[in-house]
C-alpha positions as CSV (number, residue, x, y, z in Angstrom):
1,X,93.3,103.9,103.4
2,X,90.3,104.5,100.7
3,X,87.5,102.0,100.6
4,X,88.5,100.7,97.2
5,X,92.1,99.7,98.9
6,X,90.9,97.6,102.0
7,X,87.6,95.9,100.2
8,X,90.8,94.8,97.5
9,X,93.1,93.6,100.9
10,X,90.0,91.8,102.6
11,X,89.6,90.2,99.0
12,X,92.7,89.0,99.2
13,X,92.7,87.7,102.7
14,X,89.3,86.1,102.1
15,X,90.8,82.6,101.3
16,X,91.5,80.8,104.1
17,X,94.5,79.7,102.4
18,X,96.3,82.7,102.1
19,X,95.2,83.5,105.7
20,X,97.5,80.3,107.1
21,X,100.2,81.4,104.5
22,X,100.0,84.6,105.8
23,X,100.1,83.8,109.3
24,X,103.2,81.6,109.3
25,X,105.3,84.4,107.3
26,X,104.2,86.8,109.6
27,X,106.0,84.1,112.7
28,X,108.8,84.5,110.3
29,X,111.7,86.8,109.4
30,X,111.5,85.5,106.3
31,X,110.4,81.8,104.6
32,X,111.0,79.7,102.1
33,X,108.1,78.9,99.8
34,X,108.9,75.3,99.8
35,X,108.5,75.0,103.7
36,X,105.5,77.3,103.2
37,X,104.0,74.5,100.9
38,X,105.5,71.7,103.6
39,X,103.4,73.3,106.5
40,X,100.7,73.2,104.5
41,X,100.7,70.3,102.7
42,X,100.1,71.8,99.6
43,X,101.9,72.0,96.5
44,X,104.8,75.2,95.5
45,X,102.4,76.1,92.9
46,X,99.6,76.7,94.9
47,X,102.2,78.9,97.6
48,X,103.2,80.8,94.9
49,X,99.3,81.3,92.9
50,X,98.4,82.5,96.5
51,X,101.4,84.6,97.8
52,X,101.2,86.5,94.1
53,X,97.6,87.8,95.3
54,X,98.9,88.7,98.7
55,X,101.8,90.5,96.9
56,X,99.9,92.4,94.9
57,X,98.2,94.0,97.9
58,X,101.2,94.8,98.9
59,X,101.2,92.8,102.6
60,X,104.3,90.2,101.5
61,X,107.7,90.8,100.3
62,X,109.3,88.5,98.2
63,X,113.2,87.8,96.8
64,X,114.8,85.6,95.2
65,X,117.8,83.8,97.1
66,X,119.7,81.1,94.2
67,X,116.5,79.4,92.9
68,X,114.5,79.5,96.6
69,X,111.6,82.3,96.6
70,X,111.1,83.8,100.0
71,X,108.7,86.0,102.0
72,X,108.4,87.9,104.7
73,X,105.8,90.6,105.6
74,X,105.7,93.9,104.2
75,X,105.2,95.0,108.5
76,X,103.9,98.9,107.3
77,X,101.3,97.6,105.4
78,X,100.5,94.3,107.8
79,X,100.5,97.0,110.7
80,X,98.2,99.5,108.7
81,X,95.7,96.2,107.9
82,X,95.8,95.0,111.9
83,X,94.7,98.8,112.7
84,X,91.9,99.0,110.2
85,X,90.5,95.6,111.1
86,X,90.6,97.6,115.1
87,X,88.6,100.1,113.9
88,X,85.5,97.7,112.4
C-alpha cells in the first residue's frame, strides 16, 4: 500500500463518526443505513454523507435492496487496513 493510499484511508477514518459507523458494519454481515442512523442517533443523511467517504476508500460495500441502502465491509481491504495499522 503506497503512502498516498493509507494517509487517504486514515483521512477517512479520522472522524469519529465514521469510526462507530464503521465499527458496527464490521459486527455485521450487512446493515441497513436506517438502523446505522438508529444506533447512532443521527440522521440517514449524515450515514450516507459519511459511508460515501468510507466507500470511496474502498473499506464498505454498499447495495441497494428495494429502496433500503446497505453495507457491509469490503473484509480485503478492512484486513489490509488492520495489518498496516500492526505495522505502526
Amino acid at each position: 500500500m503506497t503512502l498516498d493510499r493509507a494517509s487517504q484511508i486514515f483521512k477517512a477514518l479520522g472522524d469519529p463518526t465514521r469510526l462507530q459507523l464503521l465499527q458496527l458494519v464490521a459486527e455485521q454481515e450487512s446493515i441497513c443505513g436506517v438502523d446505522l442512523a438508529e444506533h447512532l442517533a443521527i440522521t440517514a443523511p449524515t450515514v450516507t454523507h459519511h459511508m460515501q467517504k468510507l466507500a470511496e476508500v474502498n473499506l464498505v460495500q454498499r447495495h441497494r435492496q428495494g429502496k433500503w441502502t446497505r453495507y457491509q465491509v469490503n473484509p480485503g481491504e478492512y484486513q489490509r487496513i488492520a495489518a498496516l495499522i500492526d505495522q505502526l
